[in-house]
mmCIF file of the N, C-alpha and C atoms, coordinates in Angstrom:
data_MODEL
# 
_entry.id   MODEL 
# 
loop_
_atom_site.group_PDB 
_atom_site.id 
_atom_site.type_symbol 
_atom_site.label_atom_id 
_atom_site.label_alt_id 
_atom_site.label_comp_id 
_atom_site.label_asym_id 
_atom_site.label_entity_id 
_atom_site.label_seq_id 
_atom_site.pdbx_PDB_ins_code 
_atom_site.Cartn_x 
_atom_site.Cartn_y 
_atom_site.Cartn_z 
_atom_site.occupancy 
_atom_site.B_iso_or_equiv 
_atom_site.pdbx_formal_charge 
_atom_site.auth_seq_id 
_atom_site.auth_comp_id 
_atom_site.auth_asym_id 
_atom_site.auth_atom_id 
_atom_site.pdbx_PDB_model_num 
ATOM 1   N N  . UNK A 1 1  ? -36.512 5.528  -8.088  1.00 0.00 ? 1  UNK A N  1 
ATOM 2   C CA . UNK A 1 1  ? -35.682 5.544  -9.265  1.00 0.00 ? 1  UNK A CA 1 
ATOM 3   C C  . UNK A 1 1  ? -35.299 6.990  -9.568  1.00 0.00 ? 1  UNK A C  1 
ATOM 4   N N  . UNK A 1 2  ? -33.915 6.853  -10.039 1.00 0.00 ? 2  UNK A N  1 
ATOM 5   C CA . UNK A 1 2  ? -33.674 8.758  -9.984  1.00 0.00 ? 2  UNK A CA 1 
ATOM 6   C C  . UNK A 1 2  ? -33.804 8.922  -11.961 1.00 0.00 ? 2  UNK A C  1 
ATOM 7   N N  . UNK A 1 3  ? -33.504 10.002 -11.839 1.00 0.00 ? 3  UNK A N  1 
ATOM 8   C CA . UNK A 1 3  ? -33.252 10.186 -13.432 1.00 0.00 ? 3  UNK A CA 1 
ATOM 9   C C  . UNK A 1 3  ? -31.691 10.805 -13.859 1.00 0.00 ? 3  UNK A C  1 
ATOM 10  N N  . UNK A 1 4  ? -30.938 10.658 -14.604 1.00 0.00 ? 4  UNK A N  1 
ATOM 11  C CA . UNK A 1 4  ? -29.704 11.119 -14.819 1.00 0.00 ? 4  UNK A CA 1 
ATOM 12  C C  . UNK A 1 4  ? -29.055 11.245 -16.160 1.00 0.00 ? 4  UNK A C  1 
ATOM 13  N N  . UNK A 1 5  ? -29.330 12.743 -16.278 1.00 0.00 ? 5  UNK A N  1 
ATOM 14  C CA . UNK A 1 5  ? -28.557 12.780 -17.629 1.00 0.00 ? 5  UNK A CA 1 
ATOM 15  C C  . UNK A 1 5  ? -26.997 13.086 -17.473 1.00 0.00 ? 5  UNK A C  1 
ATOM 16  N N  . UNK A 1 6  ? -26.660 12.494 -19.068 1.00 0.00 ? 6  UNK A N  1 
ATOM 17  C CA . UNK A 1 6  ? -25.344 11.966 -19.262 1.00 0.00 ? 6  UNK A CA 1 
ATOM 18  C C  . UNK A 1 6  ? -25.190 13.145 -20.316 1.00 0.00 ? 6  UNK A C  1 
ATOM 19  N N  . UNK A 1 7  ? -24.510 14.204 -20.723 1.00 0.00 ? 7  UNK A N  1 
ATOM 20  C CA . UNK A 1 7  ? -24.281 14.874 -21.840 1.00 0.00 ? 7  UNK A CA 1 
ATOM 21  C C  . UNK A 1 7  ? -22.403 14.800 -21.743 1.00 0.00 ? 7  UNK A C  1 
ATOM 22  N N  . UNK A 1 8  ? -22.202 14.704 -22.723 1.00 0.00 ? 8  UNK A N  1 
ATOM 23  C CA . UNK A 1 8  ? -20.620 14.736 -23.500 1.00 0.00 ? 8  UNK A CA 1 
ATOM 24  C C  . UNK A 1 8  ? -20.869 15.732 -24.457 1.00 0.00 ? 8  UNK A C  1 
ATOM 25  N N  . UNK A 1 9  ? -19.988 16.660 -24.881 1.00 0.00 ? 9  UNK A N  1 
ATOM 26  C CA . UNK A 1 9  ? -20.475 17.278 -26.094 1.00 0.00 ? 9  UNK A CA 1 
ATOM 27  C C  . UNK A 1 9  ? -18.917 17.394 -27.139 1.00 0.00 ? 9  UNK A C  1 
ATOM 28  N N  . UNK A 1 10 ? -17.615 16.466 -26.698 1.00 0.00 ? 10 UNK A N  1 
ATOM 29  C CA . UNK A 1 10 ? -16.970 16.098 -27.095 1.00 0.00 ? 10 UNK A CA 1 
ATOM 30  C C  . UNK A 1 10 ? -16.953 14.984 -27.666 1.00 0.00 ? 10 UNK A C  1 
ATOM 31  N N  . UNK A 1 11 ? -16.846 14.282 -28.921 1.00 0.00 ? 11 UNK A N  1 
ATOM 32  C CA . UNK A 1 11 ? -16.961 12.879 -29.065 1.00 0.00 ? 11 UNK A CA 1 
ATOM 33  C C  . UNK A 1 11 ? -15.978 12.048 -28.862 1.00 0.00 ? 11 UNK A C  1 
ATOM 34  N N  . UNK A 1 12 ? -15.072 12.713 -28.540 1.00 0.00 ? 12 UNK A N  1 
ATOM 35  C CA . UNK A 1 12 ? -13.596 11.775 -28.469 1.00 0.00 ? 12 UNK A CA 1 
ATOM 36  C C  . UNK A 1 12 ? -13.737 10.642 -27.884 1.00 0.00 ? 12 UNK A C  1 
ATOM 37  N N  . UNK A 1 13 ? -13.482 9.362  -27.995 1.00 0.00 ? 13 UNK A N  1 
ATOM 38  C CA . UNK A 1 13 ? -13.602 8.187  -27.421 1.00 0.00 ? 13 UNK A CA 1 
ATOM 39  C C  . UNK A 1 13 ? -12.934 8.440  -25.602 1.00 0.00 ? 13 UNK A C  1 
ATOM 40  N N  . UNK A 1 14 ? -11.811 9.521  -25.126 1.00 0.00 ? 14 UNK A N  1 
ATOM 41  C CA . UNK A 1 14 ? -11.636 9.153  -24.471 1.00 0.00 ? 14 UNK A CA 1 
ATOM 42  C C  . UNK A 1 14 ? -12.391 10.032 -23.126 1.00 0.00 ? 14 UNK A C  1 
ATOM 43  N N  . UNK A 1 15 ? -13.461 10.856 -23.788 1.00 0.00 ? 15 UNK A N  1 
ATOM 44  C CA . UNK A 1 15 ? -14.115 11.198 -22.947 1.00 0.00 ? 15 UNK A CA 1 
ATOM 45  C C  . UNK A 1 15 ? -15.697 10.396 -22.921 1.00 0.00 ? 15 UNK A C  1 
ATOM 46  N N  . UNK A 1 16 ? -16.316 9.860  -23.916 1.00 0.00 ? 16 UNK A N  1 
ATOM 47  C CA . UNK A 1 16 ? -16.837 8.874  -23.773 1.00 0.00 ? 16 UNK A CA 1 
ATOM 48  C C  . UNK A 1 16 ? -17.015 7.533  -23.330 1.00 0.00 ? 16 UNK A C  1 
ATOM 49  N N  . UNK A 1 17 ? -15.997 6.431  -23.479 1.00 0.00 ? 17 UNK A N  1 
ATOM 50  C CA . UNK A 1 17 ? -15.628 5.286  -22.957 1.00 0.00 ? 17 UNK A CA 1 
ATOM 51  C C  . UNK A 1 17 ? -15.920 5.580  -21.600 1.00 0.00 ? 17 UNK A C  1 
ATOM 52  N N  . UNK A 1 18 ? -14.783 6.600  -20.536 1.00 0.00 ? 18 UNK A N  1 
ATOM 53  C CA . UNK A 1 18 ? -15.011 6.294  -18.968 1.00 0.00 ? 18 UNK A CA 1 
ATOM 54  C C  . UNK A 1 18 ? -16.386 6.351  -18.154 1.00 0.00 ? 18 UNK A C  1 
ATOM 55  N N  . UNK A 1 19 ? -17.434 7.259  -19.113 1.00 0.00 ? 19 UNK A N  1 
ATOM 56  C CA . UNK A 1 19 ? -18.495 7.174  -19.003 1.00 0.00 ? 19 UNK A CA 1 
ATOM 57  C C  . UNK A 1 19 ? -19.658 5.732  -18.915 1.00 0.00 ? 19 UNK A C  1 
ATOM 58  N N  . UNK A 1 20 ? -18.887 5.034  -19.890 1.00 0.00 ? 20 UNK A N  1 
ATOM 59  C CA . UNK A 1 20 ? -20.212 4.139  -20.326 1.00 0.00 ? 20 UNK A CA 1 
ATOM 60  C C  . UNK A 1 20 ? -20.413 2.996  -19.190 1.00 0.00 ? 20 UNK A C  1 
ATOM 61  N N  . UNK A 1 21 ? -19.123 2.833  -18.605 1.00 0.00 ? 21 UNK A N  1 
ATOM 62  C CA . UNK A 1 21 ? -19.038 1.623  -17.356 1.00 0.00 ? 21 UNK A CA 1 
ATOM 63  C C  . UNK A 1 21 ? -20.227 2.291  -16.150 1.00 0.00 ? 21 UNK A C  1 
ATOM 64  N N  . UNK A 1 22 ? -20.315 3.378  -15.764 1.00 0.00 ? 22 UNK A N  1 
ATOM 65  C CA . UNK A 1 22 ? -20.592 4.030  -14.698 1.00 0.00 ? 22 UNK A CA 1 
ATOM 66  C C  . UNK A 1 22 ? -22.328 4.157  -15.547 1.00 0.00 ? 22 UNK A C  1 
ATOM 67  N N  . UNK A 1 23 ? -22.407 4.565  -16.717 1.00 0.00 ? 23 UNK A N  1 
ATOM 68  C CA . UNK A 1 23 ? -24.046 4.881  -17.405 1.00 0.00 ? 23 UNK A CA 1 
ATOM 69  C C  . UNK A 1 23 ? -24.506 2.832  -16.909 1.00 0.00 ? 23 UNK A C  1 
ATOM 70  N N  . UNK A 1 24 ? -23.837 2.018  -17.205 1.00 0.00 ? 24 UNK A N  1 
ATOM 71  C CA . UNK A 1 24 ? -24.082 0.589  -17.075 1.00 0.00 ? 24 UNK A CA 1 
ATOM 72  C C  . UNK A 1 24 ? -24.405 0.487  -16.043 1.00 0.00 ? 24 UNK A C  1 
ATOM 73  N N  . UNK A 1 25 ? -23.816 0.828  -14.773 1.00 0.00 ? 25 UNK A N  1 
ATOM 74  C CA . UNK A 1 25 ? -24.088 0.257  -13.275 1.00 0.00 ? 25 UNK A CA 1 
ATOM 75  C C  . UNK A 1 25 ? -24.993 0.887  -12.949 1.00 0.00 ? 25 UNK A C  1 
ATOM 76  N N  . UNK A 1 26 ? -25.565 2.351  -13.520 1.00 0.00 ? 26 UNK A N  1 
ATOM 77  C CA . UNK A 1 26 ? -26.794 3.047  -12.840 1.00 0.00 ? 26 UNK A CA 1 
ATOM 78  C C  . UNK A 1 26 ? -28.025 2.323  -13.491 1.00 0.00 ? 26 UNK A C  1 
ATOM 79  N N  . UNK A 1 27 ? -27.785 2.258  -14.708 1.00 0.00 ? 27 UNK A N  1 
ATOM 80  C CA . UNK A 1 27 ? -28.853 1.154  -15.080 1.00 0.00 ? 27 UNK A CA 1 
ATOM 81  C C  . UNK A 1 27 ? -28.712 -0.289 -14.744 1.00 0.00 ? 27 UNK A C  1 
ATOM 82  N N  . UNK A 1 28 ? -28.150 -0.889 -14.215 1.00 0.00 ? 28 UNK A N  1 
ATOM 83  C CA . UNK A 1 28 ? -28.499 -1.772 -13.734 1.00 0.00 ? 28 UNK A CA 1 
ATOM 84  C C  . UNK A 1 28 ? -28.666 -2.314 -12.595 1.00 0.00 ? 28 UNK A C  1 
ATOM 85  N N  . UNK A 1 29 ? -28.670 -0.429 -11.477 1.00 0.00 ? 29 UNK A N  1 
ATOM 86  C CA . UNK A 1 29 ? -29.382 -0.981 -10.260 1.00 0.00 ? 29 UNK A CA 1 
ATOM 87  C C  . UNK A 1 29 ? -30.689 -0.079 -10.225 1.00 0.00 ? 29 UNK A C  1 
ATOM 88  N N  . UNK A 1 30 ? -30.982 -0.144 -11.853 1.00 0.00 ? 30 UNK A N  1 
ATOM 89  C CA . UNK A 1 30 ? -32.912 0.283  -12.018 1.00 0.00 ? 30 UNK A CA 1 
ATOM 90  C C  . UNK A 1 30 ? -32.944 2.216  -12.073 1.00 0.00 ? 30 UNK A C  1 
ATOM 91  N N  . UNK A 1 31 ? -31.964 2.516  -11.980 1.00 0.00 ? 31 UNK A N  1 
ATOM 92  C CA . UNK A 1 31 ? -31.720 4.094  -12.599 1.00 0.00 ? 31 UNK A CA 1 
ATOM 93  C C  . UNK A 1 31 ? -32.484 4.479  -13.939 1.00 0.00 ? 31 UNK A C  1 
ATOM 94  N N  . UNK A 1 32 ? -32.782 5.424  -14.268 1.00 0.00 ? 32 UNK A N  1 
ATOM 95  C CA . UNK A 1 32 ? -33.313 5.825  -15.873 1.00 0.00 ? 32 UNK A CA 1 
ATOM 96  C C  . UNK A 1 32 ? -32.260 7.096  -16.209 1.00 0.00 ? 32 UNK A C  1 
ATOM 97  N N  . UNK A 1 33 ? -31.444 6.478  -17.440 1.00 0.00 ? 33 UNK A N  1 
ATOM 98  C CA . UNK A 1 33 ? -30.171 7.282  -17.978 1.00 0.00 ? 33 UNK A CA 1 
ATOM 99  C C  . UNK A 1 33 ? -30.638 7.868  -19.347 1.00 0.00 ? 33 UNK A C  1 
ATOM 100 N N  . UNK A 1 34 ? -29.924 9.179  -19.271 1.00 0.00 ? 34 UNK A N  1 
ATOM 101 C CA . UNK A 1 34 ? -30.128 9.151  -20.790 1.00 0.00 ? 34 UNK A CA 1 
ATOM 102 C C  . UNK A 1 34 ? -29.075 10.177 -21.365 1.00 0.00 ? 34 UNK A C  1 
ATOM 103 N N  . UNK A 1 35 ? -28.385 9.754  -22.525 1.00 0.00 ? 35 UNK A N  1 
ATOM 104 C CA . UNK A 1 35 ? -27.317 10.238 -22.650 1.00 0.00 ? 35 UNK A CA 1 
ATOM 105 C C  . UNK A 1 35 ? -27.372 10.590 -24.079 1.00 0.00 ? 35 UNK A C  1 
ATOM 106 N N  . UNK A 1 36 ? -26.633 12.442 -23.984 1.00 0.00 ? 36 UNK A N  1 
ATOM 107 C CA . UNK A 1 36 ? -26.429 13.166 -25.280 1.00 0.00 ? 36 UNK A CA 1 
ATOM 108 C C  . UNK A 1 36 ? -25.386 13.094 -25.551 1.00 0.00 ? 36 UNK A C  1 
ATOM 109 N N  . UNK A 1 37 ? -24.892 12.366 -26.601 1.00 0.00 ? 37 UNK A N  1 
ATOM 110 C CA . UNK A 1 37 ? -23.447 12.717 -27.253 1.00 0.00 ? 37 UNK A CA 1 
ATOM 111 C C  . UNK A 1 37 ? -23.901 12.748 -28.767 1.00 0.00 ? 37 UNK A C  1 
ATOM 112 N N  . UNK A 1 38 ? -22.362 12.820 -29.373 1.00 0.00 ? 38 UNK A N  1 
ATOM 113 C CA . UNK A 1 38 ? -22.612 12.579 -31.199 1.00 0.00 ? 38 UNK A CA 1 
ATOM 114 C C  . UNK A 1 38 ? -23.053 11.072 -31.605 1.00 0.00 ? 38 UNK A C  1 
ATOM 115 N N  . UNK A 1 39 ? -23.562 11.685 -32.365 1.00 0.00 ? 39 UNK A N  1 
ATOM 116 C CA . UNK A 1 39 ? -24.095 10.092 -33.537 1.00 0.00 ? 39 UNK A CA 1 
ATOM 117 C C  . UNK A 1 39 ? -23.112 8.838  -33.510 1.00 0.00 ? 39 UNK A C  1 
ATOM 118 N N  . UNK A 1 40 ? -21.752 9.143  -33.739 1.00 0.00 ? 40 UNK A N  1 
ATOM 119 C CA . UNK A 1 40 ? -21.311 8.613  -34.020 1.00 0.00 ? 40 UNK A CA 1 
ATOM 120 C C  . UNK A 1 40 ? -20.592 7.638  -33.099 1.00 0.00 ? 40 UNK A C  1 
ATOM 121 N N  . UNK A 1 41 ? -21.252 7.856  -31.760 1.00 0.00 ? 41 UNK A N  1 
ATOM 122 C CA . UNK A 1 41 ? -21.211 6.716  -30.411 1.00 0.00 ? 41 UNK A CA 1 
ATOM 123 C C  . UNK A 1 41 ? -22.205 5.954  -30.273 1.00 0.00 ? 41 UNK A C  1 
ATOM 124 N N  . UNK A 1 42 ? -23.420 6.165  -30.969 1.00 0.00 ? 42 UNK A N  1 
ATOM 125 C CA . UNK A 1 42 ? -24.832 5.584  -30.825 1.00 0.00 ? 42 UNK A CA 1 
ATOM 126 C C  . UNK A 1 42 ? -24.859 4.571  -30.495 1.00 0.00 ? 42 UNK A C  1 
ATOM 127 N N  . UNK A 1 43 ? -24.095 3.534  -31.202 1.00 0.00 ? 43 UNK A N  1 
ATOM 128 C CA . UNK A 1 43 ? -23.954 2.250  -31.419 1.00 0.00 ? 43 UNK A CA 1 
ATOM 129 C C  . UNK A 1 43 ? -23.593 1.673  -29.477 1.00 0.00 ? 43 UNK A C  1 
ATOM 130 N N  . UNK A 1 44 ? -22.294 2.545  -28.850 1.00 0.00 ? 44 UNK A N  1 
ATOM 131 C CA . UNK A 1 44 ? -22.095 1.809  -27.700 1.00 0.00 ? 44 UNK A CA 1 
ATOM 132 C C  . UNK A 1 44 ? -22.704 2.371  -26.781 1.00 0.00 ? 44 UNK A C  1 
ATOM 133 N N  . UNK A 1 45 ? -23.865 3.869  -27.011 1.00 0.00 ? 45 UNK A N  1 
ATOM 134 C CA . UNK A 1 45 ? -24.043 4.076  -25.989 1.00 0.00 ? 45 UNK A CA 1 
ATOM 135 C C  . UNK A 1 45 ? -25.376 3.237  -25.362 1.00 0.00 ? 45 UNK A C  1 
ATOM 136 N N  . UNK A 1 46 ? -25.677 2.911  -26.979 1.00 0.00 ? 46 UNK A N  1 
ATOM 137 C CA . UNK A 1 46 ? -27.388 1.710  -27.046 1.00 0.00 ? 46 UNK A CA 1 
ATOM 138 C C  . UNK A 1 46 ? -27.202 0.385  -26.197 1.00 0.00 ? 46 UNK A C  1 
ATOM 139 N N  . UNK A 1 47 ? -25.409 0.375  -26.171 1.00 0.00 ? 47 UNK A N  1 
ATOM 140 C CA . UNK A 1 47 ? -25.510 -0.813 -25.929 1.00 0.00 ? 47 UNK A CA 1 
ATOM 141 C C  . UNK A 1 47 ? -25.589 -0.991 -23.922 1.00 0.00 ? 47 UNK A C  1 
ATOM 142 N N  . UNK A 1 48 ? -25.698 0.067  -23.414 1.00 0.00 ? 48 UNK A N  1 
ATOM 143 C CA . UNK A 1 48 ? -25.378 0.271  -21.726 1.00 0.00 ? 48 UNK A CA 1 
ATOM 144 C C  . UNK A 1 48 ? -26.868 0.207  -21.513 1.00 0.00 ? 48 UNK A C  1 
ATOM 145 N N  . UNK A 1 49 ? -28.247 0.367  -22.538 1.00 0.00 ? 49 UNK A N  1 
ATOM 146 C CA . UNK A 1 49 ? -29.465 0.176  -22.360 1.00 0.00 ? 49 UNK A CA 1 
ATOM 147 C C  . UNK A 1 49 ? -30.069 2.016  -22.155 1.00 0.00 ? 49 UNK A C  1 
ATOM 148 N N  . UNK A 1 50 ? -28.971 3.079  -21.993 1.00 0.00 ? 50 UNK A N  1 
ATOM 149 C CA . UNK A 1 50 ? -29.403 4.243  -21.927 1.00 0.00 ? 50 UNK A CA 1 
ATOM 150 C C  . UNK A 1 50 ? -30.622 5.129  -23.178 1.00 0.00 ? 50 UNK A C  1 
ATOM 151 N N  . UNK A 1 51 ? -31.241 5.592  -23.020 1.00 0.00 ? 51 UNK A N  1 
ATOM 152 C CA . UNK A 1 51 ? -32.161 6.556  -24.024 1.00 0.00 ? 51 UNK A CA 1 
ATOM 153 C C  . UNK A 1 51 ? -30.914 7.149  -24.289 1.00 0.00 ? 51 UNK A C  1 
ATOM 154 N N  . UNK A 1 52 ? -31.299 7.292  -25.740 1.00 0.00 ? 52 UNK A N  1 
ATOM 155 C CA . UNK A 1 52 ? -30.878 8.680  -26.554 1.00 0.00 ? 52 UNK A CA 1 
ATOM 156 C C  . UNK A 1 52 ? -32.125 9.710  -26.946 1.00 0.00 ? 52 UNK A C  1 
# 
């Protein structure tokens, strides 16, 4: 299992979104993600199963 951090330090949706498909597929072939962005993505980034 590898480990892979995810940092954005822009919140703009459109640098976030292309991210979250690709944070999804590493976790779900058993990867451990964990991703820094703003607060105010929390909600979808919880939802790809990644640590904040």
């Amino acid at each position: 299992m590898a480990r892979v951090l995810v940092v954005v330090i822009t919140p703009a949706e459109g640098h976030v979104n292309p991210s979250l498909g690709l944070v999804t597929q590493l976790i779900d072939n058993g990867e451990e993600v964990v991703y820094v962005c703003a607060e105010e993505n929390r909600s979808r980034i919880e939802q790809t199963g990644a640590l904040l």
